[in-house]
C-alpha positions as CSV (number, residue, x, y, z in Angstrom):
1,X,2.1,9.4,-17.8
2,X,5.3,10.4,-17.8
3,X,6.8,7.0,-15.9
4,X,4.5,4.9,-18.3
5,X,6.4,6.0,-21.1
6,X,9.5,5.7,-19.7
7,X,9.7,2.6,-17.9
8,X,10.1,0.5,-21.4
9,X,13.1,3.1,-22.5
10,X,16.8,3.2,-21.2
11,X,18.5,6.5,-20.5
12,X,19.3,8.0,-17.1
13,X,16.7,10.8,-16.3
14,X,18.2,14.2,-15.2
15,X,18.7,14.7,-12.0
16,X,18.4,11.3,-10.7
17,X,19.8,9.6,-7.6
18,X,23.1,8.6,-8.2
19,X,23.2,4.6,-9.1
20,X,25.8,3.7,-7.2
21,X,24.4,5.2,-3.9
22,X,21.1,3.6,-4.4
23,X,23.1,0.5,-4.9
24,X,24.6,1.1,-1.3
25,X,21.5,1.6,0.4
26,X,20.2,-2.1,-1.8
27,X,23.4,-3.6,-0.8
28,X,23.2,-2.2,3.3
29,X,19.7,-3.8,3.4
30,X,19.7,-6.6,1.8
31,X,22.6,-8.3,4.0
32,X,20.4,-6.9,6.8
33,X,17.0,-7.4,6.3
34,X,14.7,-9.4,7.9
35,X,11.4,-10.2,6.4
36,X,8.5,-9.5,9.0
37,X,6.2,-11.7,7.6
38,X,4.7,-15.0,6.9
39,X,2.5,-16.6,4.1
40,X,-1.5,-14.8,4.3
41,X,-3.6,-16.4,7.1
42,X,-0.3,-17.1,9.3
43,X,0.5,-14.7,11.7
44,X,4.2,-13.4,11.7
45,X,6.5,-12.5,14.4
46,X,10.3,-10.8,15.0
47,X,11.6,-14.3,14.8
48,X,10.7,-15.2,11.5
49,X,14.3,-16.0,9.8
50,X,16.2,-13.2,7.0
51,X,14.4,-14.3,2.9
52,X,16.8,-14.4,0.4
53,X,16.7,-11.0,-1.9
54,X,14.8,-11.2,-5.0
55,X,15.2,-10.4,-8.6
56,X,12.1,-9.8,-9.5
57,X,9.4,-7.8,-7.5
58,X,6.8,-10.4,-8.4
59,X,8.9,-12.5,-6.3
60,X,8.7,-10.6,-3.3
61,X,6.7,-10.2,0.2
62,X,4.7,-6.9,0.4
63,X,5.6,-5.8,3.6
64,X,3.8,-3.1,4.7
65,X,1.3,-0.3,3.2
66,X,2.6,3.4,3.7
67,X,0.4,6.4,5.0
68,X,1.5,10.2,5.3
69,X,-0.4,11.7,7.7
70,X,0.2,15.4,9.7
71,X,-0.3,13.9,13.1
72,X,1.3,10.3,13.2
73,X,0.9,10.1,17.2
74,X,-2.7,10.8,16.6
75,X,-3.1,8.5,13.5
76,X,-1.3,5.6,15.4
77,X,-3.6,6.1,18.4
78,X,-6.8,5.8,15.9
79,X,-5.6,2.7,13.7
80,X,-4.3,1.2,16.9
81,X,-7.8,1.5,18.2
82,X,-9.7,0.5,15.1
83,X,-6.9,-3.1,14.3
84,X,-7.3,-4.0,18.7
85,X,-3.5,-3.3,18.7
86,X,-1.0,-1.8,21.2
87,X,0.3,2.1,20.5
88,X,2.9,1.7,18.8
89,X,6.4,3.6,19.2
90,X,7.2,6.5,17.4
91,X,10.5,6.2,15.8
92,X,12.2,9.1,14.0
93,X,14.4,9.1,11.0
94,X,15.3,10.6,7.6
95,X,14.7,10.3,3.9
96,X,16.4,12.3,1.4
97,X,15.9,14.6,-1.6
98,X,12.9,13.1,-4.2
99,X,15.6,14.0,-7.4
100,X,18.8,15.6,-5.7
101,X,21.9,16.4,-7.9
102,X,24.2,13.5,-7.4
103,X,26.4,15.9,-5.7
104,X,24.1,17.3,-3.1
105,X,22.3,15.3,-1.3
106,X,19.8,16.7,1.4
107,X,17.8,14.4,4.5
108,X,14.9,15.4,6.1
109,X,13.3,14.2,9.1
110,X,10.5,12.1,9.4
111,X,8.7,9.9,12.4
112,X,7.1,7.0,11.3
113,X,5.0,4.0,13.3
114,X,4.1,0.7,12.0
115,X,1.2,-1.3,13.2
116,X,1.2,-5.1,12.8
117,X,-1.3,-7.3,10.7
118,X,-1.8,-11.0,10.0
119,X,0.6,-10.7,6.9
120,X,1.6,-7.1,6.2
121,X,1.8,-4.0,8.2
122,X,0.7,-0.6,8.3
123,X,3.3,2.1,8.8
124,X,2.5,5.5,9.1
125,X,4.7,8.9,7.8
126,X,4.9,12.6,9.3
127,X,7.4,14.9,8.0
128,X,8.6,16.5,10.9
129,X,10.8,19.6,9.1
130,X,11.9,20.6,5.8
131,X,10.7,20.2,2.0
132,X,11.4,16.4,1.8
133,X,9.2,14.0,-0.4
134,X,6.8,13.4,2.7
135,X,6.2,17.0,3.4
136,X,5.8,18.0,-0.7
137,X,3.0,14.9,-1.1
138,X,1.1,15.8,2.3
139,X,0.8,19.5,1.3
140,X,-0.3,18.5,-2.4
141,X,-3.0,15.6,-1.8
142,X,-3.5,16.1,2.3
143,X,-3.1,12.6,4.5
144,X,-3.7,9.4,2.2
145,X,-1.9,6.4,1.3
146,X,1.4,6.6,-0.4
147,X,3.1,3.6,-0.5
148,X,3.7,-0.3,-0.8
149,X,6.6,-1.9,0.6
150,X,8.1,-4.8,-0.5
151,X,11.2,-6.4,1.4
152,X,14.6,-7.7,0.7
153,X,15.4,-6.7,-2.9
154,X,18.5,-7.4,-5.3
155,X,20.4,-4.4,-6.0
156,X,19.8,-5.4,-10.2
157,X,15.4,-4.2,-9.6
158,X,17.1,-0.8,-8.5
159,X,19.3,-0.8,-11.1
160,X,16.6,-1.7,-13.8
161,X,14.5,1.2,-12.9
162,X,16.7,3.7,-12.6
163,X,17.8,3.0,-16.0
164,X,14.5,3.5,-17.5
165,X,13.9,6.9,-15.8
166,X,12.2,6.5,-13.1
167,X,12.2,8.7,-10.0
168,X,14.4,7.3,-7.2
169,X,15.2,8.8,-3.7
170,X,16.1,6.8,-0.3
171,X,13.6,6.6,2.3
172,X,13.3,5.4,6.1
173,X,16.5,4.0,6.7
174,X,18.3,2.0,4.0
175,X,15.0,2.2,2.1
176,X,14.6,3.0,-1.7
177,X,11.4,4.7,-3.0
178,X,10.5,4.6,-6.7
179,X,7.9,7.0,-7.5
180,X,4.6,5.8,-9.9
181,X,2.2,8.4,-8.1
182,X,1.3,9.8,-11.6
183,X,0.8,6.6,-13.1
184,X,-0.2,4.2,-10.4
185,X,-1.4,6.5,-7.6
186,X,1.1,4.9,-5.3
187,X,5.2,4.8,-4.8
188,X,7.1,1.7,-4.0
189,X,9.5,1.4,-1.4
190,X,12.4,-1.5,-1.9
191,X,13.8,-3.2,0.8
192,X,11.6,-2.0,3.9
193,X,12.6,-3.8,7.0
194,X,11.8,-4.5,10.5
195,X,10.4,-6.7,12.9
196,X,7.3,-6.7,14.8
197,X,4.9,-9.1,17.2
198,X,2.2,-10.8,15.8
199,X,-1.3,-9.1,16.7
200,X,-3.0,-10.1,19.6
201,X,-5.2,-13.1,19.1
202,X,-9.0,-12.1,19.0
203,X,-8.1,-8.8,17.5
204,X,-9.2,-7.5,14.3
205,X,-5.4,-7.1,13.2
206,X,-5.9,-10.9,13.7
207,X,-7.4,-11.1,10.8
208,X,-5.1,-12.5,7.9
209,X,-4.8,-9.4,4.8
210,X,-5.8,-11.2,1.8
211,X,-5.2,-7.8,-0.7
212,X,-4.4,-4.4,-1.3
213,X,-6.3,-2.4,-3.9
214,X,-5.5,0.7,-5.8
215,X,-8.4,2.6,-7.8
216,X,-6.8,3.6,-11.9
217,X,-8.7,5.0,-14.3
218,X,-8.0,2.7,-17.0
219,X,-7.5,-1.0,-15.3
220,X,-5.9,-2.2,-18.2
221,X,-3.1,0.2,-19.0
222,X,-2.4,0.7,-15.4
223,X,-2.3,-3.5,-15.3
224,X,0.5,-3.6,-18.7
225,X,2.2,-0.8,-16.4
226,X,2.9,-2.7,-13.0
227,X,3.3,-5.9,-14.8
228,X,6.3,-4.3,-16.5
229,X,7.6,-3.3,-13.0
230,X,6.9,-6.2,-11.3
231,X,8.5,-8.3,-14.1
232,X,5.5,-10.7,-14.9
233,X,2.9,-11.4,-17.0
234,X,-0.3,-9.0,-17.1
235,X,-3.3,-11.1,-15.8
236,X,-6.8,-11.4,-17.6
237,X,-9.1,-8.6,-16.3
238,X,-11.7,-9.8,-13.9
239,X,-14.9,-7.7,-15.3
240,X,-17.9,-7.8,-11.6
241,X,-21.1,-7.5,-14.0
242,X,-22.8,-4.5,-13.4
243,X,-26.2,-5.2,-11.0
244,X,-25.1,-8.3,-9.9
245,X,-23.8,-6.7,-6.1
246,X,-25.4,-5.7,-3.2
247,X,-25.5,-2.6,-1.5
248,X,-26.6,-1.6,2.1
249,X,-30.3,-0.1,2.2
250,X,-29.1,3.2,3.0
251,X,-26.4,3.8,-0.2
252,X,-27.5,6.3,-2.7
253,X,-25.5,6.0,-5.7
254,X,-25.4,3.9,-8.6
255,X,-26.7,0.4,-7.3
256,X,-25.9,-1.6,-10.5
257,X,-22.3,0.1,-10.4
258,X,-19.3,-2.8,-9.9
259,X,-15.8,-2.5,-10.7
260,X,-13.3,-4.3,-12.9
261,X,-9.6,-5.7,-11.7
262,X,-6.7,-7.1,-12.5
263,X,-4.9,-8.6,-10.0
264,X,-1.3,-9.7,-9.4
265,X,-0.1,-12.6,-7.0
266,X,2.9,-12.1,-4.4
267,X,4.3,-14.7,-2.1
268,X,1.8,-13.3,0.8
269,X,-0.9,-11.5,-0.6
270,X,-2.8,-10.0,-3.9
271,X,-2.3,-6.7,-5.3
272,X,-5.3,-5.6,-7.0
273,X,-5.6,-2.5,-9.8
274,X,-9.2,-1.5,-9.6
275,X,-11.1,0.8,-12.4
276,X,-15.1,2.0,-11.3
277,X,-17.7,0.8,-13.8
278,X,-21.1,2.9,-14.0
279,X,-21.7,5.9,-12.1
280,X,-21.3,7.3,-8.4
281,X,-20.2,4.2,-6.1
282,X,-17.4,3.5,-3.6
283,X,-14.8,3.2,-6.6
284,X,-15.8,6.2,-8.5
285,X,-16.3,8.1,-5.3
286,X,-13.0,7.8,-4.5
287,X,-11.2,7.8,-7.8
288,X,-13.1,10.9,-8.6
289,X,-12.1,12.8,-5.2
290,X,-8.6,11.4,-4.8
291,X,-7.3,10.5,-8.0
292,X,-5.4,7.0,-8.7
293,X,-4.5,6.2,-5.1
294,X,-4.7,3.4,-2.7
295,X,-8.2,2.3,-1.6
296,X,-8.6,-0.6,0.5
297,X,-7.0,-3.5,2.7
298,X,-8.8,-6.9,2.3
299,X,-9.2,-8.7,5.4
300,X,-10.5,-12.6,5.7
301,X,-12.9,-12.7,8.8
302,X,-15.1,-16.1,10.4
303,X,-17.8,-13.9,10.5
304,X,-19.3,-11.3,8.8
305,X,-21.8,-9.6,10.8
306,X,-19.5,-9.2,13.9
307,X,-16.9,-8.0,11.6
308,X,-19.1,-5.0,10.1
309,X,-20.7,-4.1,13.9
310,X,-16.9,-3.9,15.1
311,X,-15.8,-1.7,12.4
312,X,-19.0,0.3,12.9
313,X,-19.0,0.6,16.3
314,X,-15.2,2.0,15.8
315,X,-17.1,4.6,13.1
316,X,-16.9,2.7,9.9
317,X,-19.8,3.1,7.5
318,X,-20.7,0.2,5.5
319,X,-20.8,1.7,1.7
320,X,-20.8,-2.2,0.2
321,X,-22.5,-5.7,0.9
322,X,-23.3,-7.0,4.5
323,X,-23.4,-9.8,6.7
324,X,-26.0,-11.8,3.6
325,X,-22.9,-11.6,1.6
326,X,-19.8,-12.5,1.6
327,X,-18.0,-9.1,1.0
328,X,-18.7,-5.8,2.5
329,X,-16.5,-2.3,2.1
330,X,-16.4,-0.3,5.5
331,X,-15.2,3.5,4.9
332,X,-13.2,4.4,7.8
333,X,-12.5,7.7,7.2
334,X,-15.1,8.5,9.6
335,X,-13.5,7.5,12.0
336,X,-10.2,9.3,11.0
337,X,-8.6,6.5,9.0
338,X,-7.3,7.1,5.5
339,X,-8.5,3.6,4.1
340,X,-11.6,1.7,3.7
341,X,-11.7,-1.9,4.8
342,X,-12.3,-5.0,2.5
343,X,-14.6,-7.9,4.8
344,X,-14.2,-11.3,3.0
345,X,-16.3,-14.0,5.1
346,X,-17.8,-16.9,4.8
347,X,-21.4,-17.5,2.7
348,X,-24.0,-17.4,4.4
């Protein structure tokens, strides 16, 4: 915990990124950037106009969700099957050092794709040489999600974490990444950037992202924790009472298990901290085999039985709800996906 105790303390950690060069890299993207993406529910495209930086993370557009893999030209052939999306281009660049001496300063390559959604993106990471940051988290917790990426940034947010402590290191391009892994089960990237086409009608990338969801042990803590890096107030906890969900014929663990959130509101979507309640179920499952990390997308679909046959047909298992319900969990690790997919539809 050692960012939780930090983050509310001043004092420059040792061996930190030098200030002023993260202020640089802030500075280089924020004249730069342009936001890829619209309001959730409205698809986004390369010619959406530059947003002004924010102050406070709250305040800004999460751009895309980050996912280290060993094969990224194999990932980006799977999730571009599984979203009804084009291949995308394999692009390599750098990212430095996770805690370098200010005075040496190493890069190490990476190649990196992004897929587009209706209102984020999915951008996938292979180191491709060295020790960097990508290569030490792949070899420790194998292929998962990493990151969230929020765009244009004022240099101050940079400047305000580094003075509480808190691991900095540039990233893909004139990208920051502060690490909460051991906290949060996830980094965040500052000033991510890019452009991309919207998704083609009819696909399932179509399908506007309502939320990203993290599993934490302790929903609350992890809750006063982000608040205090996203600069906003800590929302009430949503408790699901336990029994009150539904669960596909064939699931075998605890059917009156259901989960408890507290969930934070951005410009284009929700981030939701998520903590299991009761005993083997898709939250504890995962929380129990991959520690805090990133679970789940949250997709809004017209319909809910077409949604779950197209994500099974892809190799999906339904784990959660159906098409009698209005939500359903799809695990699409199957079908060589690192993430399990949210369906939120009409009643029936």
């Amino acid at each position: 915990m050692a960012v939780a105790q930090a983050i509310g303390r001043k004092g420059a950690g040792e061996r930190r990124y030098d200030v002023q060069r993260i202020r640089g890299y802030l500075m280089k993207r924020v004249t730069f950037v342009a936001v890829v993406l619209v309001l959730a529910g409205l698809p986004f495209s390369a010619q959406q106009p530059a947003r002004p930086a924010v102050d406070r993370l709250i305040d800004g557009f999460l751009v895309h969700v980050g996912i280290i893999v060993p094969d990224v030209r194999g990932a980006a052939a799977r999730y571009a099957d599984v979203l009804g999306v084009p291949a995308p281009s394999i692009e390599r660049t750098g990212e430095a050092d996770s805690q370098p001496p200010a005075s040496s300063v190493r890069r190490f390559p990476i190649e990196r794709a992004v897929l587009p959604l209706n209102g984020a993106a999915i951008e996938l990471v292979q180191p491709a040489g060295g020790s960097g940051p990508s290569r030490q988290w792949l070899d420790r917790h194998g292929a998962g999600p990493h990151h969230i990426a929020f765009g244009a940034a004022s240099p101050a947010i940079g400047d305000r974490l580094h003075a509480r402590s808190v691991p900095m290191w540039p990233s893909a391009g004139d990208a920051v990444t502060a690490d909460f892994q051991a906290d949060l089960g996830f980094s965040i990237e500052l000033n991510a950037a890019g452009t991309l086409p919207a998704p083609p009608p009819g696909s399932f990338a179509a399908n506007a992202v309502v939320h990203v969801s993290a599993m934490v042990p302790d929903v609350e803590e992890a809750g006063r924790l982000l608040g205090r890096i996203l600069e906003a107030d800590v929302p009430a906890t949503t408790t699901v009472k336990m029994g009150s969900l539904v669960y596909p014929e064939s699931y075998r663990g605890d059917r009156a298990a259901a989960p408890k959130h507290v969930t934070f509101r951005l410009p284009n979507l929700l981030l939701e901290l998520t903590e299991p309640q009761g005993g083997a179920s898709p939250w504890r499952d995962h929380l129990d085999r991959h520690g805090p990390s990133i679970h789940h997308l949250a997709f809004q679909v017209p319909d809910m039985g077409a949604a779950i046959r197209y994500l099974e047909g892809k190799g999906g298992r339904l784990v959660l709800g159906g098409p009698t319900v209005s939500y359903a969990y799809v695990d699409l690790r199957p079908a060589g996906l690192e993430l399990t997919f949210e369906l939120n539809g009409p009643r029936p």
